[in-house]
BATORDO-35336 format. One record per residue (C-alpha): residue number from 0; residue in one letter; y, x, z. Coordinates in steps of 0.1 Angstrom, whole numbers, always signed. Each point is the difference from the previous one (the first is absolute). Example, Ala and Ser with C-alpha at 12.3 -4.5 7.8 and 13.67 -1.06 7.14 Angstrom:
BEGIN
- seq,type,north,east,up
- 0,A,-45,+123,+78
- 1,S,+34,+14,-7
! end
This chain:
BEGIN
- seq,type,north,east,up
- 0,X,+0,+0,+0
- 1,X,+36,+13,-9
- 2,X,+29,-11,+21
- 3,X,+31,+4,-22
- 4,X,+34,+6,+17
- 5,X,+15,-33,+15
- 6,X,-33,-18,-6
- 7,X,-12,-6,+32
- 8,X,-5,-34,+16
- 9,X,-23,-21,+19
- 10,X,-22,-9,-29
- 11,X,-5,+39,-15
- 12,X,-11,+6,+35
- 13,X,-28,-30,+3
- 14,X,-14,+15,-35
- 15,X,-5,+35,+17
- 16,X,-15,-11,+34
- 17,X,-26,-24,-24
- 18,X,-3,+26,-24
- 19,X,-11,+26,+33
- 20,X,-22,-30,+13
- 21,X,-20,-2,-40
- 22,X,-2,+42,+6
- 23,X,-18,-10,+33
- 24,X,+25,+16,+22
- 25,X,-7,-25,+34
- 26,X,+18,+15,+25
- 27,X,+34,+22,+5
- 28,X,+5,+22,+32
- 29,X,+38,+10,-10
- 30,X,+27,-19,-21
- 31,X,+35,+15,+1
- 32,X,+24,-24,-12
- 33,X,+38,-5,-1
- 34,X,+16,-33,+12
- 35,X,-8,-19,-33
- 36,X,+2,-40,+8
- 37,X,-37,-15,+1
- 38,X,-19,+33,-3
- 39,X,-15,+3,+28
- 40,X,-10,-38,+4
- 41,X,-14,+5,-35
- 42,X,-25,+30,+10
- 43,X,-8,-16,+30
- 44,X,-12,-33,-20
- 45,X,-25,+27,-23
- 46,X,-15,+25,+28
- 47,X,+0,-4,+39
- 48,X,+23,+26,+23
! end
């Protein structure tokens, strides 16, 4: 996945999180993240912290 400049939202975010689910990636020990509106709810819906 490429994120161009001033592409990021909410939506290119839930296509990376399913696309690392369909790779079998199941559970994340560190996610650094800056204070992006609906992120963090967003991972936390995917994988359990």
């Amino acid at each position: 996945m490429i994120l161009k400049k001033d592409n990021e939202n909410i939506g290119f975010w839930k296509k990376v999180f399913q696309d690392l689910i369909s790779r079998e990636l199941s559970k994340i020990f560190v996610f650094l993240m800056d204070n992006f509106y609906g992120l963090e709810k967003l991972l936390r819906k995917f994988f359990s912290l």
